[in-house]
Backbone as numpy.savetxt, mean C-alpha at the origin, in Angstrom:
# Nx Ny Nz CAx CAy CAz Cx Cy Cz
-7.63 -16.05 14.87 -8.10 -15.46 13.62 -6.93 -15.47 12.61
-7.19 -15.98 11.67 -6.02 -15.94 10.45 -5.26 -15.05 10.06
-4.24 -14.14 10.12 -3.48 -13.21 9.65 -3.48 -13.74 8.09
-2.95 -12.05 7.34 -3.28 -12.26 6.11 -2.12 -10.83 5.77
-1.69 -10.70 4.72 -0.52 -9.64 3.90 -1.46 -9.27 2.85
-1.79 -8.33 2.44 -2.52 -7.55 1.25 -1.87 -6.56 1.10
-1.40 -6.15 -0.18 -0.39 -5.19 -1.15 -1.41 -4.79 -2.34
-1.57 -3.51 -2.18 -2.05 -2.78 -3.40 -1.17 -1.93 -4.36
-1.38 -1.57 -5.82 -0.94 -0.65 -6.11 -1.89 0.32 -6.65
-1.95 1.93 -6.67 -2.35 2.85 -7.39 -1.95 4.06 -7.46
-2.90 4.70 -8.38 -2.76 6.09 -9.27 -3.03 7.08 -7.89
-2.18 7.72 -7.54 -2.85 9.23 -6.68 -3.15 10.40 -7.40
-4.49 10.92 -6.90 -5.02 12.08 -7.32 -4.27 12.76 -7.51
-4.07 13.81 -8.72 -3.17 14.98 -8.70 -3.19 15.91 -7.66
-4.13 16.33 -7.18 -4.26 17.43 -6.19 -3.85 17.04 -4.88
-3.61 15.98 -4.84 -2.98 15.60 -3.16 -1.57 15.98 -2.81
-1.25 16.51 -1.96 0.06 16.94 -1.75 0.71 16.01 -0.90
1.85 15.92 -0.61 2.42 14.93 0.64 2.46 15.18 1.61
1.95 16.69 1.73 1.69 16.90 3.75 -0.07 15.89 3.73
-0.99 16.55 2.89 -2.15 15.64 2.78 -2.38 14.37 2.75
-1.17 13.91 2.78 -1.15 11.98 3.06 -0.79 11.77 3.80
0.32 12.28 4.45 0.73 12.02 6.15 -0.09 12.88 6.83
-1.14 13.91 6.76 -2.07 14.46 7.84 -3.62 14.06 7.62
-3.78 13.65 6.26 -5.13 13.19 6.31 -5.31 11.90 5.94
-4.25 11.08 5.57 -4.51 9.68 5.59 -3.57 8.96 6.27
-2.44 9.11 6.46 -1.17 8.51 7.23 -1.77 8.52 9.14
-1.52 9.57 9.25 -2.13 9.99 10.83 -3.61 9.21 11.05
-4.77 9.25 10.63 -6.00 8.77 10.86 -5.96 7.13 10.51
-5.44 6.70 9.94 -4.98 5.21 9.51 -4.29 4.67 10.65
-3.43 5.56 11.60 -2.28 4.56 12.66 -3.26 4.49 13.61
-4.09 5.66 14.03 -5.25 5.51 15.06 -6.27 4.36 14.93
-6.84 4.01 13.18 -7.65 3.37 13.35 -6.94 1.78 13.06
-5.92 1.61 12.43 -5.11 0.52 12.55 -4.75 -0.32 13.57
-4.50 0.98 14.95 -4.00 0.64 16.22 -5.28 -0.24 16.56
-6.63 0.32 16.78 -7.80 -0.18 16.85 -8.14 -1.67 16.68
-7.95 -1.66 15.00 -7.88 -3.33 14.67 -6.88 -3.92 14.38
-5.68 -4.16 15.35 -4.62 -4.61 14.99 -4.25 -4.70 13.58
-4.18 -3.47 12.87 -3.31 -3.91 11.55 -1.72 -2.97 11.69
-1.05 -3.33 10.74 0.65 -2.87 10.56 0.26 -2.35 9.49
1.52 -2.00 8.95 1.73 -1.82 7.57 2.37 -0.47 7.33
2.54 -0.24 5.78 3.12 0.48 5.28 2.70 1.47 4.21
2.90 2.80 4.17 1.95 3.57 2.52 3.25 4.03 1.72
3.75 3.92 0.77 4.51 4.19 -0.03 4.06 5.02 -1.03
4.70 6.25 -1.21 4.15 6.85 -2.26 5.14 7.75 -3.29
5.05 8.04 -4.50 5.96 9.37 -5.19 4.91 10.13 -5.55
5.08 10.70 -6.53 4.13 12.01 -7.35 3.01 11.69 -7.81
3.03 9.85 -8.70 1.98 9.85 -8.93 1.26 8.24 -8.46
1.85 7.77 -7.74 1.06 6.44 -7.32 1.44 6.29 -5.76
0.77 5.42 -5.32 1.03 4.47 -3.77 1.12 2.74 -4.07
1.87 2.52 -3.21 2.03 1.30 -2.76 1.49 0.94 -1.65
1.11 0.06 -0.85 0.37 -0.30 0.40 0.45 -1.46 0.73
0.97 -1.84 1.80 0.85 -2.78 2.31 0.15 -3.07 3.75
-0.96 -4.11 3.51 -1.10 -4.14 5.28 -1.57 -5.59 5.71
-1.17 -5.79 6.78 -0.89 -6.94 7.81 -1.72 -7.02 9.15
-2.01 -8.00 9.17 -3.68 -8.56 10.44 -4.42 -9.35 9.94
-5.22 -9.47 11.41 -6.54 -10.12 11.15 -7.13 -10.51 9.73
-7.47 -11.28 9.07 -7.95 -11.14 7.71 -9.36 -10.23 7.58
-10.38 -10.48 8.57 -11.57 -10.05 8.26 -11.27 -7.78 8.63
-10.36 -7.41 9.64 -9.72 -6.28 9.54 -9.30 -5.71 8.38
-8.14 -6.82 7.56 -7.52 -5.76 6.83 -8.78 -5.84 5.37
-9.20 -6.63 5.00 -10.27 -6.75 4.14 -10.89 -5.71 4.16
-11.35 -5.04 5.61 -12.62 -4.16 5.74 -11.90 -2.69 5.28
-10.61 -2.44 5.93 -10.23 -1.49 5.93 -9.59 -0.93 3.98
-9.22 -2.21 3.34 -9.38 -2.35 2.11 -10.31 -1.96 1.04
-11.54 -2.35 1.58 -12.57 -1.81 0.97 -12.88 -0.36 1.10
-12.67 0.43 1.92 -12.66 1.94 2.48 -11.74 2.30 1.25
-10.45 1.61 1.27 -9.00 2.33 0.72 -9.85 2.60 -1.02
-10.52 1.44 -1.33 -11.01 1.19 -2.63 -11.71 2.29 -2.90
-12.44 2.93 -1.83 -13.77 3.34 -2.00 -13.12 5.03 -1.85
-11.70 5.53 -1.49 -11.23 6.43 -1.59 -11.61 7.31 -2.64
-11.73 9.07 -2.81 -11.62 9.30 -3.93 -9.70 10.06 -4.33
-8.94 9.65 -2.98 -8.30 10.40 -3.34 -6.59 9.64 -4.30
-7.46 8.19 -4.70 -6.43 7.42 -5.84 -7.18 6.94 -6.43
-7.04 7.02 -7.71 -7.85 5.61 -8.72 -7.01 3.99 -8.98
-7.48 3.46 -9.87 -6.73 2.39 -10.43 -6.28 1.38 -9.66
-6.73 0.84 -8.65 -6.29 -0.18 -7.70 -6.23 -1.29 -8.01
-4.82 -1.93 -8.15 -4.42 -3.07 -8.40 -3.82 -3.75 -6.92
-4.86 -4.99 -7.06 -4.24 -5.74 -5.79 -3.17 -6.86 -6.15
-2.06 -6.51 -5.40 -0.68 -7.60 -6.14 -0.82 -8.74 -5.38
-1.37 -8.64 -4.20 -0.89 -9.90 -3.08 -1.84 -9.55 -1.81
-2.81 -11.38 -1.73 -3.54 -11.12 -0.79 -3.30 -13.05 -0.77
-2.71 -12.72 0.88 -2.11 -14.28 1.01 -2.00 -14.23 2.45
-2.27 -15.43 3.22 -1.98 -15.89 4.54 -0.31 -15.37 4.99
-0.22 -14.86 5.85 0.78 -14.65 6.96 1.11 -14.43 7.97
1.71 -15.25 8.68 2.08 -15.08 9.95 3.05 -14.07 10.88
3.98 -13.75 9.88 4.91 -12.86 9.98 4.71 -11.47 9.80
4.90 -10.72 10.28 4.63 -8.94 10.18 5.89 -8.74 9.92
5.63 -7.86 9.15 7.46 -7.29 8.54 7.13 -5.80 9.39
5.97 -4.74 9.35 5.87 -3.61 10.10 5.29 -3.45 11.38
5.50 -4.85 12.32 5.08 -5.21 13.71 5.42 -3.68 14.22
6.08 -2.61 14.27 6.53 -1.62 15.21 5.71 -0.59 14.48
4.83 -0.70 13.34 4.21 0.64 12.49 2.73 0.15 12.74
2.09 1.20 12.62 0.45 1.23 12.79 -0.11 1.65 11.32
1.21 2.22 10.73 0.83 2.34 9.25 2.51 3.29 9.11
3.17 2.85 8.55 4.70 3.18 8.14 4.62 4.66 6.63
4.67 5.60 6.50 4.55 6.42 5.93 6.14 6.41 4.99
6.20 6.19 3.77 7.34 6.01 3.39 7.84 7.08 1.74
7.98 7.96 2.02 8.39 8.84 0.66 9.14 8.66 -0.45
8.88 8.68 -1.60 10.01 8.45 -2.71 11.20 9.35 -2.46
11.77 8.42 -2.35 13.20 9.63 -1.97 13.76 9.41 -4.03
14.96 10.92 -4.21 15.75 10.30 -5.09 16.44 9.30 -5.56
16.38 8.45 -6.72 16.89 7.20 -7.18 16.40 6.14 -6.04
14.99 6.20 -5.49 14.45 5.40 -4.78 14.15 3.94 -5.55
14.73 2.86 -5.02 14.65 1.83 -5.91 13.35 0.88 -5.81
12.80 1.34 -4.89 11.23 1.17 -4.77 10.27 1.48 -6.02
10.53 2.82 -6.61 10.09 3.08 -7.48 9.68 2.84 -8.95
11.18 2.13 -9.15 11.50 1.38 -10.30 10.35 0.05 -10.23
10.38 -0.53 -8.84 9.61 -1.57 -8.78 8.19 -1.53 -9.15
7.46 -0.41 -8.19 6.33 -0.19 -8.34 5.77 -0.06 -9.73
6.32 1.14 -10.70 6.20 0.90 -12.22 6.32 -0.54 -12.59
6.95 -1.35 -12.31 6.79 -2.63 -13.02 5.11 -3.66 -12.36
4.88 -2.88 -11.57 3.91 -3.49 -11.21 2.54 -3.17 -11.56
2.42 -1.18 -11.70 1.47 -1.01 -12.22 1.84 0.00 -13.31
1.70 -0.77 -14.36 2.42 0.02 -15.76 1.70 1.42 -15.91
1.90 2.48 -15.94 1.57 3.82 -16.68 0.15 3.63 -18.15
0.50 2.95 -19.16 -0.68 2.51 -19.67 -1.85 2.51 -19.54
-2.24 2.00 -18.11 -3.25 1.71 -17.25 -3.97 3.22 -18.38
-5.33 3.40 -18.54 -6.22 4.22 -18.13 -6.52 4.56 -17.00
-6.37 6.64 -17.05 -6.96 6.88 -15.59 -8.33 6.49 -15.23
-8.32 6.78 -14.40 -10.11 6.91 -13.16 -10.67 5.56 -13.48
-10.13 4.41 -13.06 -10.63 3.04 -13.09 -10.53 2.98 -11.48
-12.46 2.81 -11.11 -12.05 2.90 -9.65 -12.61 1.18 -9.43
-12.72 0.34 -9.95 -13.06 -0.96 -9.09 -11.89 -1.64 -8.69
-11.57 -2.44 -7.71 -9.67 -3.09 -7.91 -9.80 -4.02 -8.78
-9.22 -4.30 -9.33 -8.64 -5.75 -9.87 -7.43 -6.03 -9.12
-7.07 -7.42 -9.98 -6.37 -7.82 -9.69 -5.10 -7.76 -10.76
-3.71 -7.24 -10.23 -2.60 -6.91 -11.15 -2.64 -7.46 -12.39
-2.51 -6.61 -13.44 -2.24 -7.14 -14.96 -1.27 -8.46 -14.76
-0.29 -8.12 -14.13 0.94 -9.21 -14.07 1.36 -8.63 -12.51
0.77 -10.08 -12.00 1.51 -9.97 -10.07 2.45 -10.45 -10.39
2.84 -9.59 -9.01 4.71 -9.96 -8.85 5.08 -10.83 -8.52
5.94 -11.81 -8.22 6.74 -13.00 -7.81 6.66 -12.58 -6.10
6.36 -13.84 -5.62 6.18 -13.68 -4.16 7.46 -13.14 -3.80
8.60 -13.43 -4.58 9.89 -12.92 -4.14 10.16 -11.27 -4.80
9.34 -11.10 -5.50 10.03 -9.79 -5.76 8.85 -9.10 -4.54
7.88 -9.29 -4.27 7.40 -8.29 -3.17 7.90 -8.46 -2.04
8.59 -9.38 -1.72 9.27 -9.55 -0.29 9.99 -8.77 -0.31
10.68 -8.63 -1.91 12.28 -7.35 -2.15 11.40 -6.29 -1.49
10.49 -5.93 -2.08 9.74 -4.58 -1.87 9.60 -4.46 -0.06
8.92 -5.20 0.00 8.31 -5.19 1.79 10.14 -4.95 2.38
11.10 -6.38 1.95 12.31 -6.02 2.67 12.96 -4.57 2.98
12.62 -3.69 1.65 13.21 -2.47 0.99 12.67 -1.59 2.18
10.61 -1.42 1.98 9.97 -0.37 3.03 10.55 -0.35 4.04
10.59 -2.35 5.43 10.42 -2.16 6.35 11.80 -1.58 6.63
13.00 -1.56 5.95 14.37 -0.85 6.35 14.70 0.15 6.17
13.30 0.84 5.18 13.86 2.63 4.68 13.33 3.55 6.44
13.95 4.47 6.18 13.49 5.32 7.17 12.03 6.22 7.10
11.65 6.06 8.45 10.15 7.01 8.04 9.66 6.89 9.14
């Protein structure tokens, strides 16, 4: 079955706290990830996520569509949905990753999904301006080495 890398970006609900993403979406994601072989990673600060996930294509697709269908982010921009063979979070079932201070992740993510945006746009598109296959590798390189 084809492996595949899919990277989203979006807006998180105000009312979500960060114990509420590592206990109600971080935790229930590694269980059902484990399930259909996917990896990956959730990146988040105050007001957006990053996501990355890795598997099966017809898996991470499905589990994609759920993420879409969330109410607890709007604005989903998909940066990168491309064949791969390689897992960068082979050891994560879903990698939980926090904005730390002067997190340079962060800087990135804004360039990816500009502030501008209008809230509560819930269909995905596809990024105003995707990133350079090389600048998301920076990104993926950055997650799979931060601690979490």
């Amino acid at each position: 079955m084809p492996q595949i890398r899919l990277a989203y970006v979006s807006r998180r609900a105000p009312h979500l706290t960060d114990d509420a993403i590592v206990d109600d979406i971080v935790l229930p994601a590694m269980a059902k990830n484990r399930r259909l072989e996917i990896t990956g990673c959730l990146w988040f600060d105050q007001r957006r996520f990053l996501q990355v996930l890795e598997g099966p294509a017809e898996s991470v697709e499905g589990v994609f569509a759920s993420i879409v269908a969330d109410s607890r982010h709007t604005d989903v921009d998909l940066i990168r949905r491309a064949p791969d063979e390689q897992r960068s979070f082979a050891r994560w079932a879903m990698k939980p990753v926090r904005a730390g201070e002067g997190d340079p992740i962060g800087a990135m993510v804004a360039s990816l999904s500009p502030e501008s945006i209008p809230p509560r746009r819930r269909r995905p598109r596809e990024a105003p301006t995707p990133p350079t296959p090389g600048a998301l590798t920076r990104i993926v390189r950055l997650l799979a080495a931060s601690a979490g």
